[in-house]
C-alpha positions in Angstrom: -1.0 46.3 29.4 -3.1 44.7 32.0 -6.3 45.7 29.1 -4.3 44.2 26.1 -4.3 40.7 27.9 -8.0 41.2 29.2 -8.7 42.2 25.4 -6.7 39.1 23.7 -8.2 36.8 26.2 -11.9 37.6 25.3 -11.2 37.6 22.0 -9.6 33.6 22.6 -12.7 32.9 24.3 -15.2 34.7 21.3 -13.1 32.8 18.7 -13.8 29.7 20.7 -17.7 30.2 21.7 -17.8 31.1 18.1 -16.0 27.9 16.8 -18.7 25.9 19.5 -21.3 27.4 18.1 -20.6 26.5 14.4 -20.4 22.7 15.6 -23.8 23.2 17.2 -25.2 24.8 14.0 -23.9 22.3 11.4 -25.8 19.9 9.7 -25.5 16.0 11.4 -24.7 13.9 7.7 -24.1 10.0 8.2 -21.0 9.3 6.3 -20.3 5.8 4.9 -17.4 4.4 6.3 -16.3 7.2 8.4 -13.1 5.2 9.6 -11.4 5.8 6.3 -11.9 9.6 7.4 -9.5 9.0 10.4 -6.1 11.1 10.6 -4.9 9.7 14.4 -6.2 7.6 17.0 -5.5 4.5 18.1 -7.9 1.3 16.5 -6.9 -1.2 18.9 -7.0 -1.1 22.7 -5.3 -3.4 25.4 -7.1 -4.6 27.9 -6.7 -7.8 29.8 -8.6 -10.9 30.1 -10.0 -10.8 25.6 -9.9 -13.4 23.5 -7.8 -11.5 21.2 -11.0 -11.7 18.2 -13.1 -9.1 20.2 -14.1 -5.6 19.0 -16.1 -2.9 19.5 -18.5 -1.1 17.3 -19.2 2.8 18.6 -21.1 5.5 17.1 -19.5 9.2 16.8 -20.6 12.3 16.1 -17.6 14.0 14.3 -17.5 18.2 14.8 -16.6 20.4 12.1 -12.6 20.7 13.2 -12.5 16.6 13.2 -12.7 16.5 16.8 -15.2 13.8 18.3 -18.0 15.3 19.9 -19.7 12.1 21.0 -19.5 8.3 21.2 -21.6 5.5 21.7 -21.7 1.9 21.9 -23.8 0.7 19.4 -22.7 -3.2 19.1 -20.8 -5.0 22.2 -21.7 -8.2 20.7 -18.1 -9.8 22.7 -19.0 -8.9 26.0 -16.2 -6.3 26.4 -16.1 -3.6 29.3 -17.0 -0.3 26.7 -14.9 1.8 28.3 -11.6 1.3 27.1 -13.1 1.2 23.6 -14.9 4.1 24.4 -11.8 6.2 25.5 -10.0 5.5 22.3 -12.7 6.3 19.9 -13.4 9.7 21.9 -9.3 10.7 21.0 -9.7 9.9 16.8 -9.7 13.0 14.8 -11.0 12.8 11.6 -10.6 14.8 8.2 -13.6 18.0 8.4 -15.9 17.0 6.3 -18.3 19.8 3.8 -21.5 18.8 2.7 -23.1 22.0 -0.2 -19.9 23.8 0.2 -20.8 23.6 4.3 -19.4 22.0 7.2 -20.8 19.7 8.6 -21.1 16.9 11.8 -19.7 13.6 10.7 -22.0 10.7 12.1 -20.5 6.9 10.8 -19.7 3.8 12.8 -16.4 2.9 13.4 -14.8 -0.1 15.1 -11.9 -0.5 18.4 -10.4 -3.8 18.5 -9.6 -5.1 21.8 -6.0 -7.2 22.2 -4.8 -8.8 25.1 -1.6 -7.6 26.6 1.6 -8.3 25.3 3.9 -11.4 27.0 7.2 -9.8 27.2 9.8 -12.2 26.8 12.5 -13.4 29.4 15.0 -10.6 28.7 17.6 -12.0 31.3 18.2 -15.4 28.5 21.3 -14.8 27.6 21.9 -14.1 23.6 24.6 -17.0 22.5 27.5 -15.8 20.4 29.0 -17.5 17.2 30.8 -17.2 13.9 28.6 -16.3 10.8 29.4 -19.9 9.8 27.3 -21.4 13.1 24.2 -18.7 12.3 20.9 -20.5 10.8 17.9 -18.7 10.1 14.8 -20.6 9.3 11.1 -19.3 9.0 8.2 -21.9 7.9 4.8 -20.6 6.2 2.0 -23.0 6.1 -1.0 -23.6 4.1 -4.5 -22.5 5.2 -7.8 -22.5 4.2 -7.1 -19.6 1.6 -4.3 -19.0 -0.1 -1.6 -18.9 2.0 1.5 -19.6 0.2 3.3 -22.7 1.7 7.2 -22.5 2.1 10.2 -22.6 4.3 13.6 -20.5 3.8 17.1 -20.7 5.6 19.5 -18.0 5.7 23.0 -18.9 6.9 25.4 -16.8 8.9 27.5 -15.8 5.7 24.7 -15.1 3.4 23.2 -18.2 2.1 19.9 -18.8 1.0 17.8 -22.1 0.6 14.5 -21.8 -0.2 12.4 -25.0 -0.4 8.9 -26.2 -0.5 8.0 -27.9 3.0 8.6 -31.1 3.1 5.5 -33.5 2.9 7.1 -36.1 5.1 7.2 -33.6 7.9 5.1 -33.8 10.8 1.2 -33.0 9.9 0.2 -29.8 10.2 -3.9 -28.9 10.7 -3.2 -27.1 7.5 -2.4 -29.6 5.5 -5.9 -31.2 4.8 -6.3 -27.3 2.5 -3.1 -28.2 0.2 -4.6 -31.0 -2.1 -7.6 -28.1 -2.7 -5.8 -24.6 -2.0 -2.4 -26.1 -3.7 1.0 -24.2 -1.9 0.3 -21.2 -3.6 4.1 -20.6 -4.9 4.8 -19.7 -8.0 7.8 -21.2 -8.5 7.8 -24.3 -6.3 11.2 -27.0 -5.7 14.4 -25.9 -4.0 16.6 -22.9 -4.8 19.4 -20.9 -3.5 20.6 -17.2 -3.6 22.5 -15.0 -1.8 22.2 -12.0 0.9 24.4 -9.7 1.8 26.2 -10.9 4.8 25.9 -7.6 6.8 22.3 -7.9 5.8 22.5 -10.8 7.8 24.4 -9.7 10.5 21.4 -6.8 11.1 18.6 -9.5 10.9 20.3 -11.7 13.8 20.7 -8.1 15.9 17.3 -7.5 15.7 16.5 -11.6 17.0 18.9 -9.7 19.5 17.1 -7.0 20.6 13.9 -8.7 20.6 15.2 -11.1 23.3 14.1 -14.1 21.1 15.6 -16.1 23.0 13.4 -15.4 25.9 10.1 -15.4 24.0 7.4 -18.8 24.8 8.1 -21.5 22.6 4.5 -21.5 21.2 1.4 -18.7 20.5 -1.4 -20.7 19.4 -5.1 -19.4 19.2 -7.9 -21.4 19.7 -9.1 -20.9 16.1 -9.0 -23.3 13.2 -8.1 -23.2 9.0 -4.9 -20.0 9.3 -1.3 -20.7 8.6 1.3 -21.9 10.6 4.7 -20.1 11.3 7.4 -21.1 12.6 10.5 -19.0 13.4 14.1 -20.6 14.3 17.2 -19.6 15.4 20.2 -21.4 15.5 23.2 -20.1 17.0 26.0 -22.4 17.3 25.1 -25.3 19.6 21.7 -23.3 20.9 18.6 -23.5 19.1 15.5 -21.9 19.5 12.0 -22.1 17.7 9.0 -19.8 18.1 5.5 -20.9 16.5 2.9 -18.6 15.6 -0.2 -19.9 15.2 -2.6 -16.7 15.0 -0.1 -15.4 18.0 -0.7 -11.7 18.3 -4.3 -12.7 19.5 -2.9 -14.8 22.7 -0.5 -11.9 23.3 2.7 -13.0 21.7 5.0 -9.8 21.2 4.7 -8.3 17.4 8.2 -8.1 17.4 8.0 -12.2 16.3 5.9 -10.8 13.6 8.5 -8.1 12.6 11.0 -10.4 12.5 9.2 -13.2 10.5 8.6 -9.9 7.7 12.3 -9.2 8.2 13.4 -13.0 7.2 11.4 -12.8 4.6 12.8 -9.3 2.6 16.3 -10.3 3.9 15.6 -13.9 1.6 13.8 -12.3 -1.4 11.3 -15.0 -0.7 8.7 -12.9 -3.0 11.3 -13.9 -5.8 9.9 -17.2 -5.6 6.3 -17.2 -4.2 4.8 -13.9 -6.2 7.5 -13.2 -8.7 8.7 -10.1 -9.6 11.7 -8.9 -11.5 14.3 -10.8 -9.5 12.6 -14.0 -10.3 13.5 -13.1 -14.1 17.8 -13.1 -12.9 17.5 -16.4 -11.0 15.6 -17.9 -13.6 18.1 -16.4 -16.7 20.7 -17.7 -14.4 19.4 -21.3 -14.0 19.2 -21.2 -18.2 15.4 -21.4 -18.2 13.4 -21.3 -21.8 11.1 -18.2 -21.4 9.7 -19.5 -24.8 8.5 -23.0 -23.5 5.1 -23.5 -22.3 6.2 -23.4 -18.8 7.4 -19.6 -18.8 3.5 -19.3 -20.3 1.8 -20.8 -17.1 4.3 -19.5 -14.8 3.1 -16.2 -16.0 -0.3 -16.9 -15.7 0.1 -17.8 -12.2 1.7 -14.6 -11.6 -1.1 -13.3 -12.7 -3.2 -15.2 -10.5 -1.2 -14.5 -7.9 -0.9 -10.9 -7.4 -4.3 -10.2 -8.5 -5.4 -9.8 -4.5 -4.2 -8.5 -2.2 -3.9 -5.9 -4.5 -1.0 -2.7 -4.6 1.6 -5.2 -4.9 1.6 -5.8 -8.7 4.3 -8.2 -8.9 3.1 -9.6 -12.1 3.9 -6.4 -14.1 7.8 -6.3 -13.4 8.1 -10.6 -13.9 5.7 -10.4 -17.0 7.7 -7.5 -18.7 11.1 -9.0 -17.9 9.4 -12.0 -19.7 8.5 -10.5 -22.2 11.9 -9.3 -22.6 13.3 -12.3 -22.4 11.1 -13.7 -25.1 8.2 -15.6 -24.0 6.1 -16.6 -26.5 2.8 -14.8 -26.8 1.0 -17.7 -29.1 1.5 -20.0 -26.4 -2.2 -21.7 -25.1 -2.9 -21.4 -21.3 -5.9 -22.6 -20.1 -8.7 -19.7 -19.5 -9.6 -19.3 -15.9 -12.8 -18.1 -17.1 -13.9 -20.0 -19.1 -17.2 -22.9 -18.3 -15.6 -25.2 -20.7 -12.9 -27.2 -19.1 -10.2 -27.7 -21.9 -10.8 -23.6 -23.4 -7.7 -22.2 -24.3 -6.6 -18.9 -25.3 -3.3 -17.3 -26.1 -1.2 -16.1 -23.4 -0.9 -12.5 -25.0 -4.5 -12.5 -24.7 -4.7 -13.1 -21.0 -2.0 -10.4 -20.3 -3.9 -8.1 -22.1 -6.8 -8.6 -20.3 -4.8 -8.4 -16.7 -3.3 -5.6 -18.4 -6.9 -3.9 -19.1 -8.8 -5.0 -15.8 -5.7 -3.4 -13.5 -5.2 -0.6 -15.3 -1.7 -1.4 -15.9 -0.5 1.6 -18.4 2.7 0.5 -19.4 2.3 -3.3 -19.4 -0.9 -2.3 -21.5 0.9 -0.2 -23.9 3.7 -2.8 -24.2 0.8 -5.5 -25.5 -0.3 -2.8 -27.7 2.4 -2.3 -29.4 2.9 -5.9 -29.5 0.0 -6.4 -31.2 -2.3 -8.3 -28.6 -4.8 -5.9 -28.5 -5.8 -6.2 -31.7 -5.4 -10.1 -31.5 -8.0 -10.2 -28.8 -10.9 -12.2 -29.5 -14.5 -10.4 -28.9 -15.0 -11.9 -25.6 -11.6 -11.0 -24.2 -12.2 -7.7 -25.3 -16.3 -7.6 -23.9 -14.5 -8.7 -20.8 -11.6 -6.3 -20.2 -14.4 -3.7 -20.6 -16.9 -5.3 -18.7 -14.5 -5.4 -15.7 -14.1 -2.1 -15.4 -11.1 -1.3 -17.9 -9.0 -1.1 -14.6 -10.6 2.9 -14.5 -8.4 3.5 -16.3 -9.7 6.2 -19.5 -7.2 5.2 -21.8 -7.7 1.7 -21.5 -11.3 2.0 -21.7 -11.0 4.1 -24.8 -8.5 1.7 -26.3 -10.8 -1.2 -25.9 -14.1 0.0 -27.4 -11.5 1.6 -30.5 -10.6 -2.1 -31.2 -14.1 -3.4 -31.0 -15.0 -3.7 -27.4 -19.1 -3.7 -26.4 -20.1 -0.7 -24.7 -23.2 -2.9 -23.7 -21.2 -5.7 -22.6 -21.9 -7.0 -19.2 -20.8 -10.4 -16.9 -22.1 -11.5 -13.7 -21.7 -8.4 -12.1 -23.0 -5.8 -14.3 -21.0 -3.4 -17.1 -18.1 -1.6 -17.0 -20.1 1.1 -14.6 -21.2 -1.1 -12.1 -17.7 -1.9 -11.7 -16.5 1.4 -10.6 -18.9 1.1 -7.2 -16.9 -2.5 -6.0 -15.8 -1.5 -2.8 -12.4 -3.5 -3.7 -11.5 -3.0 -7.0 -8.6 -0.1 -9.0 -11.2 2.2 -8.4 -10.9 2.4 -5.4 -7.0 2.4 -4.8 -7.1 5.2 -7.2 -9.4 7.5 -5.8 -12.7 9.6 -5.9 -10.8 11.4 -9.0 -10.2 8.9 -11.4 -13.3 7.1 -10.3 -15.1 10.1 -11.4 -13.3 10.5 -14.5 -13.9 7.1 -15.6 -17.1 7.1 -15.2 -17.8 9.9 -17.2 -15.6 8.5 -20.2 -17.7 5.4 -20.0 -21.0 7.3 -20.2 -19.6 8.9 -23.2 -18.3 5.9 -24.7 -22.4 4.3 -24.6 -22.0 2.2 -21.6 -25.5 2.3 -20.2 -26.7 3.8 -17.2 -29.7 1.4 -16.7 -28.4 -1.8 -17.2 -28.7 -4.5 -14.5 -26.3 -6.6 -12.4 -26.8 -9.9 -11.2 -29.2 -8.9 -7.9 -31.3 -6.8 -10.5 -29.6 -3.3 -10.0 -29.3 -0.5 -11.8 -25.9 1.7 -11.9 -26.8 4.0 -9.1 -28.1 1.8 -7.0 -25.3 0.3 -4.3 -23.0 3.8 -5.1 -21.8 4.8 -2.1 -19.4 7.7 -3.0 -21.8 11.2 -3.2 -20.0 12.7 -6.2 -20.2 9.5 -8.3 -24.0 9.7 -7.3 -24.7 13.2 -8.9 -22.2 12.5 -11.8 -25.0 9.2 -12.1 -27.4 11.4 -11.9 -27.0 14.6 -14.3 -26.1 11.6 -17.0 -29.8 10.4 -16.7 -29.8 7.4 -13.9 -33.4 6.8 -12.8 -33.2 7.7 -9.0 -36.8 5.2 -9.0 -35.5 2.2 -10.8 -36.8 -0.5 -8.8 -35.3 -4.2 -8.5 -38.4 -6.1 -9.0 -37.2 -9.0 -6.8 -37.9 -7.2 -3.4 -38.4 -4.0 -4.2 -35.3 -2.0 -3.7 -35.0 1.3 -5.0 -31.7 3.2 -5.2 -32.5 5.3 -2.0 -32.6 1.7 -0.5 -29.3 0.0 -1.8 -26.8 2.2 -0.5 -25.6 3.6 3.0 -24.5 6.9 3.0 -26.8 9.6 3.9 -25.4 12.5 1.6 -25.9 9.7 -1.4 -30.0 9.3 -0.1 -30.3 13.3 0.3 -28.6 13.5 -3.3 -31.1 10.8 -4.9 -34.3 12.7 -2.4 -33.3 15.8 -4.0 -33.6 14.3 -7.7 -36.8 13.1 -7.4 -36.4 9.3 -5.8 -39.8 8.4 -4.2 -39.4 8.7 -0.6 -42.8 6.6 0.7 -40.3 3.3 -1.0 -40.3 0.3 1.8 -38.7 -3.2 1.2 -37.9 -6.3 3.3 -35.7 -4.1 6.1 -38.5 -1.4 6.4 -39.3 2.0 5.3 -37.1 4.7 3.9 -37.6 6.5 7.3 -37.6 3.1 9.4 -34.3 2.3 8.0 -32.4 6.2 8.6 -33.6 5.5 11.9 -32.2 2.5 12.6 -28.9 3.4 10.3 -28.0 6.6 11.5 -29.1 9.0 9.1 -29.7 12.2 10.4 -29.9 13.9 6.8 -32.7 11.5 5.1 -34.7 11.9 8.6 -34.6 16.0 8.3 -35.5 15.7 4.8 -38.5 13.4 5.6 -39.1 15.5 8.4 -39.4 18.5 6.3 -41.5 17.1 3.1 -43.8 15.3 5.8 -42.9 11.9 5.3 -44.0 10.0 8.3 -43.8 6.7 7.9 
């Protein structure tokens, strides 16, 4: 017996020499943006005495089981003790990574915000009791330099609700200066009620309960300038007390005052008024509104607007097909947000074709499509829904060149190609997959590889994303195109090493230099072990 366990536990201890060594064999590849590798780990540390703005930027070394090997301050421009930060990154674990069908070490920057300690509130205030009927809930959202949408909402004890733009004879806010350029940001502005459920109510005020509001300071305020202003009441029959939050979790205030000015807010239904969606359709049917008249028309344009960042929300599809089921009027003129000439109009059907197309919005695209829109579209629209990317989306895409769309059509930022590498647009919420798949519909469809963007680039160059790169690559992208304004090639526009040993390996010129240095200057400086082993073994120098 005594052998079996001697036996099993040499075999552990093999399995896990053997599992060291692969880590020590394996490749070092720098990975762009390594933190959207992480699985756990904590991206924030406490640590007293920060302003609440500071962070730390650390360089890892990632082993083949996701498992941190190293980490390394690389920017403390904040002044922090690296310690803390250090601890936390050394405790991510990350998603294995396989470079040629290998394993590999992950090398990529990634960044530890430091907080300051939470101030727990005065738990021993005593929570005042009352009748539904003596419960008032008020939250308060102010402008900022942005667009911050600028409202206030009550919700009474028995289920209530009064929402209401703020009132401009209230005391000045340092927000208020953005309104007359930012506007408030609502899409359906004025006063207007609703109801909750009362229980729904009764929850909210146990969780102002058991967050000891009552207790928390009256005021979180950051020494920062141009973000919104909230302010959180409670009113519980002759006791009152208000909590603002100006940029509060950086000065410590609790984030249960944040969780409970989100709660207020799904409680209310505020996004019924200040996005839209379909519940904005029922209060609006019930208040008797024309969803012919020109004012459904611009409401849906801002609704458009208006959920078009952040995006994932997508408000606009629900309140624009409840719309259109309600009747609006596609004819309608709105004026075009694009457009240089100040008075251009265009059709409303047109424009929510186009949001439609750009989003990749299937069934709100299909519904315009069988309305007719699509093929109503004037040449621009259409060179513009393409242009934009066609939301990468393959049927969309398809669908717009089969009714007369430009395969060559470009704006400011390049064809519909370039606009599968924005770090921020559908492409990206939908994945490496799609990304891929639209790109190689667009290829097929004549939108060309070497066309240039406004900063003189080509489609390869600025593609971050290795597979999108080959893809790019077998379809005929010059790996040498060169951006005659300072030189850049595409092994100099982008920041992933697997990307620069993809374009090395298809020929790109590796002697290239620009204004940040040489090709071997910058992996140094960058991080990428790859590009210097490459260089190293092709004897590139310099």
């Amino acid at each position: 017996m005594r052998g079996m366990f001697w036996m099993g536990g040499l075999s552990l201890m093999l399995a896990l020499q053997g599992c060291a060594a692969s880590s020590q064999m394996a490749d070092n590849i720098g990975i762009y943006n390594l933190s959207a590798q992480r699985l756990s780990g904590a991206e924030n540390v406490i640590v007293n005495g920060t302003s609440g703005f500071a962070s730390l930027t650390v360089l890892v070394t990632v082993g083949v089981d996701g498992k941190v090997v190293s980490a390394k301050a690389t920017d403390n421009g904040d002044k922090v003790d690296p310690r803390p930060g250090l601890a936390a990154a050394e405790q991510w674990t990350f998603r294995p990574q396989m470079v040629d069908g290998h394993p590999v070490q992950a090398v990529g920057t990634i960044s530890i915000a430091y907080r300051p300690p939470e101030k727990a509130p005065d738990s021993s205030v005593p929570f005042p009791t009352a009748s539904p009927n003596n419960v008032e809930i008020k939250l308060e959202r102010s402008a900022c330099f942005g667009t911050c949408p600028d409202y206030g909402v009550i919700i009474r004890g028995d289920g209530r609700i009064r929402f209401f733009d703020r009132n401009p004879n209230d005391p000045p806010s340092d927000a208020d200066v953005h309104l007359g350029f930012m506007g408030r940001n609502i899409l359906w502005p004025g006063i207007h009620e609703a109801t909750a459920d009362p229980a729904a109510v009764t929850a909210l005020v146990d969780r102002f309960r058991a967050a000891h509001f009552m207790g928390m300071q009256s005021s979180y305020e950051a020494s920062v300038t141009d973000n919104p202003t909230y302010r959180l009441t409670l009113k519980v029959g002759s006791t009152t007390k208000e909590v603002t939050d100006y940029v509060g979790a950086a000065v410590g205030m609790p984030a249960s005052v944040t969780a409970l000015e989100d709660a207020v807010d799904r409680v209310a239904g505020t996004d019924r008024w200040v996005r839209g969606n379909a519940g904005t359709i029922a209060l609006l049917k019930a208040e008797g509104f024309d969803f012919r008249s020109k004012q459904a028309a611009e409401m849906v344009q801002a609704a458009m607007l208006m959920n078009s960042w952040p995006r994932g929300g997508f408000g606009a599809e629900p309140f624009i097909m409840g719309a259109l089921a309600e009747g609006l009027d596609l004819t309608l003129p709105v004026p075009h947000p694009a457009s240089d000439r100040k008075k251009a109009m265009v059709p409303i059907g047109s424009l929510i074709t186009r949001y439609a197309a750009e989003n990749g919005r299937d069934m709100l695209f299909e519904e315009m499509v069988r309305r007719g829109q699509l093929a109503k579209m004037e040449q621009a629209q259409l060179d513009g829904a393409l242009a934009g990317g066609a939301g990468c989306n393959v049927k969309i895409a398809r669908a717009l060149v089969a009714a007369g769309a430009n395969p060559v059509a470009r704006n400011d930022q390049g064809n519909a190609l370039h606009a599968l590498r924005d770090h921020y647009g559908p492409c990206q919420d939908s994945g490496s997959a799609a990304m891929l798949e639209a790109a190689q519909a667009l290829i097929t469809l004549g939108v060309p590889l070497e066309a240039r963007d406004d900063l003189g680039w080509t489609v390869i160059m600025g593609v971050n994303d290795p597979a999108l790169a080959n893809l790019l690559l077998k379809a005929g992208a010059d790996p040498n195109a060169r951006d005659e304004k300072d030189g850049t090639t595409p092994v100099l526009s982008v920041d992933d090493d697997r990307v620069i040993l993809t374009l090395l390996r298809a020929g790109a010129d590796p002697n290239v230099k620009d204004y940040q240095g040489t090709l071997r200057q910058q992996a140094v400086k960058r991080n990428w072990p790859a590009t210097l082993r490459w260089l190293d073994a092709h004897g590139v120098k310099k």
